[in-house]
N, C-alpha and C positions, 0 to 999 in steps of 0.2 A: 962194324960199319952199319951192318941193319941194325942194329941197338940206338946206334945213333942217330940216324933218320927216322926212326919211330919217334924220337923224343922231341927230332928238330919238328915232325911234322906237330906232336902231342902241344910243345908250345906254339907253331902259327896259328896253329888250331884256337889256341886258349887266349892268343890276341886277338883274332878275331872276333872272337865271342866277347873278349873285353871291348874292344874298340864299339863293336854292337850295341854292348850295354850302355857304353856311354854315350853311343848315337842318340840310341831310346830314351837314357836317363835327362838327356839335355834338350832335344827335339821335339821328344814323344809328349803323349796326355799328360798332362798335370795331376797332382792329387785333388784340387779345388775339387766338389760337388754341385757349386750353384756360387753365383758371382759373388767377388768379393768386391769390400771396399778398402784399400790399404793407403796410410797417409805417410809422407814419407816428409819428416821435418828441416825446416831449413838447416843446413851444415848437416845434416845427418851422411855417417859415411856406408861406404857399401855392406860395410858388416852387420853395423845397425842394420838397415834395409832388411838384408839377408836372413835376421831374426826375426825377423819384427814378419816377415813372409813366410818363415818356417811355423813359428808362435800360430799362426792365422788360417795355416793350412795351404796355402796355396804350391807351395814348394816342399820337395820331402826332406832337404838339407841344406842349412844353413852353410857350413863348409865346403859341399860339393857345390851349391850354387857360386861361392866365393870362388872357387878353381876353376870351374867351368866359364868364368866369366873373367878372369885375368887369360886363360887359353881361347874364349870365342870371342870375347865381348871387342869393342872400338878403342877402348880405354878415355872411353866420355865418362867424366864427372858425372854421375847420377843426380835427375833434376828433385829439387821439393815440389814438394805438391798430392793432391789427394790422387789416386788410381783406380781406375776400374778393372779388376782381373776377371777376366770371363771364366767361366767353370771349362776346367780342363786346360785352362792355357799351361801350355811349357815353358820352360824354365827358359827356353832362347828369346820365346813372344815375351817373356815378364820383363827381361835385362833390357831388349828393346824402348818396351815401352818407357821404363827408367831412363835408358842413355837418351832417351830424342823426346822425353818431356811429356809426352803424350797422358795428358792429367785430364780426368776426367771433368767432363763440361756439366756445370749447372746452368740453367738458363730460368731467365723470368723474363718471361711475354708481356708484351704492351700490345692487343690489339688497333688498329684501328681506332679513333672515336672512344674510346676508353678512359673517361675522365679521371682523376687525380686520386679519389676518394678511393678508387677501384684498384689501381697502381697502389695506395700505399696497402690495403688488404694485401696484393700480393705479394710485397715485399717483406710483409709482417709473417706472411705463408712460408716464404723461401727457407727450404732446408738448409742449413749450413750458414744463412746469415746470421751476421752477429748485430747488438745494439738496435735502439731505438731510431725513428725519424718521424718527422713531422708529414704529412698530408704535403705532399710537391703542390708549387701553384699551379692554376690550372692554365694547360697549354702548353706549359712550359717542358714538356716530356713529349722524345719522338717515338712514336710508335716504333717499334722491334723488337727484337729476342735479343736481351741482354744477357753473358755469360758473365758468370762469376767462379771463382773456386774457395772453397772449405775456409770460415771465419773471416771471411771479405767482412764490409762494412755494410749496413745497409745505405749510409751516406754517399760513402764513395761509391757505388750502383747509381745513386739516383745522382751524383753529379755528373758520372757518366753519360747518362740518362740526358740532362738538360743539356751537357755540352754537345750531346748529337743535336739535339734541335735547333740549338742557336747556332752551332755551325754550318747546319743545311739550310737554313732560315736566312744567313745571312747571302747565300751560293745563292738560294733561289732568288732572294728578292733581286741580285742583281740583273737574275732574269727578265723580268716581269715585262710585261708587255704594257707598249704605252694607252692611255684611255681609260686603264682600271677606275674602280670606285674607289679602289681603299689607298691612302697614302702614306702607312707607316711598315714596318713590316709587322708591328703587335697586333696593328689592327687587321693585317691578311689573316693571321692567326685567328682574331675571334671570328669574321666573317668564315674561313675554312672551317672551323668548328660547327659552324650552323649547316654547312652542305655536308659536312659528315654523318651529323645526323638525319639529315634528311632524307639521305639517299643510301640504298646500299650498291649498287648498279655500279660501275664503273663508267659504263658508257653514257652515263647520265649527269655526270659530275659536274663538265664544264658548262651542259646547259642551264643547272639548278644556280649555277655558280653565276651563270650571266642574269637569270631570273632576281636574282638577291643585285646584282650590280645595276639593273636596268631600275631596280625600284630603288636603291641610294640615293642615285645619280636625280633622279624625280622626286626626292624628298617623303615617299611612300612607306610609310610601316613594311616593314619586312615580312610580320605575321607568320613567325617561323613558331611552330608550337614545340620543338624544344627548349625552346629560350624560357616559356613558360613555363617546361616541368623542374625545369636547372634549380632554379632557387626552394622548389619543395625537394629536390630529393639527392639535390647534388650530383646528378646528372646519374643515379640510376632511374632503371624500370621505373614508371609510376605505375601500371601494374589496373590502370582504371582510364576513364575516361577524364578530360579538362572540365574541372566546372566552370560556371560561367563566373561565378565571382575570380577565379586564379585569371580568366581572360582579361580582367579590367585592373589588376592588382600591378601597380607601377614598384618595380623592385629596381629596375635599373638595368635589369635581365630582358621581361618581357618585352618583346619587341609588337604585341598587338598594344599595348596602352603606351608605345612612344615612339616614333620615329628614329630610324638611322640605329647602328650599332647598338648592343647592348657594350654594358659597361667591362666587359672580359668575356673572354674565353667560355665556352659549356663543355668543352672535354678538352682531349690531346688529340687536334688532326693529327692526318696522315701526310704521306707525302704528293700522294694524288690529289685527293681536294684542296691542299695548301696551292699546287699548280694549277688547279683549275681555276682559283679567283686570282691568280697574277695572271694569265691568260684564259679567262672564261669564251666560252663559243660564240662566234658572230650569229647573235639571237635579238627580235625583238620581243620575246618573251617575258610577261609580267604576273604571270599565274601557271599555277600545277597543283594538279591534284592525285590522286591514285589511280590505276586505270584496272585494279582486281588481279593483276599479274606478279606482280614484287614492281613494279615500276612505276612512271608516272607520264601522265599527258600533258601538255604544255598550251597556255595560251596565250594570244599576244593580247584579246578584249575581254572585259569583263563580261560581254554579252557569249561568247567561247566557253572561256573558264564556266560558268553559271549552267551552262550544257551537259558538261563534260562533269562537275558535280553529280547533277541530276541520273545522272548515267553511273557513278559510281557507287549511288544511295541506291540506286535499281539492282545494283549487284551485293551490295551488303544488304538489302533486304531479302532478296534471293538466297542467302547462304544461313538465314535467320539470325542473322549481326545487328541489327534493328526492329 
């Protein structure tokens, strides 16, 4: 009888130790050393997977992850898609992230005010895109972080891309507040693009925005000096000062050599300045200038404004800017 209970004890003993190990072996650290990237193909079944994770290092067995995952797993169809394994995930975190799809996120930013030219560089950048596309028109792109995954299209991104705009373009304009200068919703778009660039400020948006609508509405040159640098540089950096010949030079852009709108857009607004010229601030405001801070001063006379220059020449020659 004590022979026997040694032996019954010798085996609890030795399932526990198994049960342990395969706590450890399913739960515990992973083999990974530093993160992987694992792609898991459309109809691919669990076994592929299973290889394709052992091949790669992440998992130390192919057939114990298959058993471990018929006895732990949901018994969810494994998603396609590309995967990020972090270094040392287990074997329980990897089935996870397979059964509930969890595929690693690409993203391509649209700043703000980020003209077209700039948008297609970064899409020409994006890892993992496939194909060519053309330069999107300008405007027609809403600012955000766009997600994609592994051989997307660069097209279907940017139609993505446009279809955010025009469907929040179409929401807002039904916003809009009565009184505005602009009457279409393309033309909110070019006018938002001039107060994008003009201003970084937030809190300054819908004043800049009544500034540009108070000089429409009066028939007043806008004398916005990005409309100016648009047609030299495509709406990047110019990188120098305007010279006075680009001030007189009628493209269709400049809004110092012609009244009222230019002819399009100068970047891709945002969603704030696009709301700030469908309801810009109850302002009698007709001039701004810089005021040395990141902001700007505002004036309703040209006898103001003319001040409020003089004052900001005072301080860029103070800083030895002049």
């Amino acid at each position: 009888m004590r022979k026997i209970g040694c032996f019954g004890l010798i085996i609890g003993l030795a399932l526990i130790a198994a049960l342990f190990w395969v706590a450890r072996d399913w739960s515990g650290a992973g083999p990974a050393e530093k993160r992987l990237a694992i792609v898991v193909p459309e109809g691919a079944s669990l076994t592929r997977a299973a290889a394709d994770l052992e091949k790669q290092g992440a998992i130390r067995s192919a057939w114990r992850f298959r058993g471990y995952a018929r006895v732990f797993g949901t018994g969810t169809p494994i998603k396609a898609g590309e995967y990020a394994i972090p270094a040392g995930a287990s074997a329980a975190d990897i089935l996870t992230l397979l059964e509930e799809g969890k595929v690693r996120q690409r993203l391509v930013p649209v700043p703000e005010g980020y003209p077209s030219i700039l948008v297609h560089e970064a899409l020409m950048r994006a890892e993992g895109l496939t194909g060519d596309v053309a330069v999107p028109r300008e405007g027609s792109i809403l600012p955000d972080s766009y997600a994609y995954q592994l051989n997307d299209t660069r097209a279907a991104v940017v139609g993505r891309m446009q279809k955010a705009m025009a469907d929040y373009l179409a929401a807002a304009w039904k916003k809009r507040k009565p009184g505005i200068a602009v009457t279409t919703p393309e033309q909110a778009v070019v006018l938002a693009s001039i107060v994008e660039k003009e201003t970084s400020k937030p809190s300054e948006r819908r004043t800049v925005a009544a500034v540009y609508t108070n000089r429409l509405k009066r028939g007043m040159p806008l004398q916005a000096d990005p409309t100016v640098i648009y047609p030299i540089t495509k709406g990047k950096p110019l990188g120098r000062r305007i010279k006075r010949s680009e001030l007189q030079a009628k493209n269709g852009y400049n809004t110092y050599a012609s009244a009222g709108l230019p002819i399009g857009p100068i970047a891709n607004p945002g969603r704030a300045s696009i709301e700030a010229v469908l309801d810009p601030a109850a302002s009698s405001a007709l001039y701004f200038v810089a005021d040395g801070t990141g902001g700007h001063v505002f004036a309703d006379t040209l006898q103001q404004h003319n001040a409020n220059v003089a004052k900001w020449y005072a301080i860029r020659r103070a800083r030895g800017e002049m």
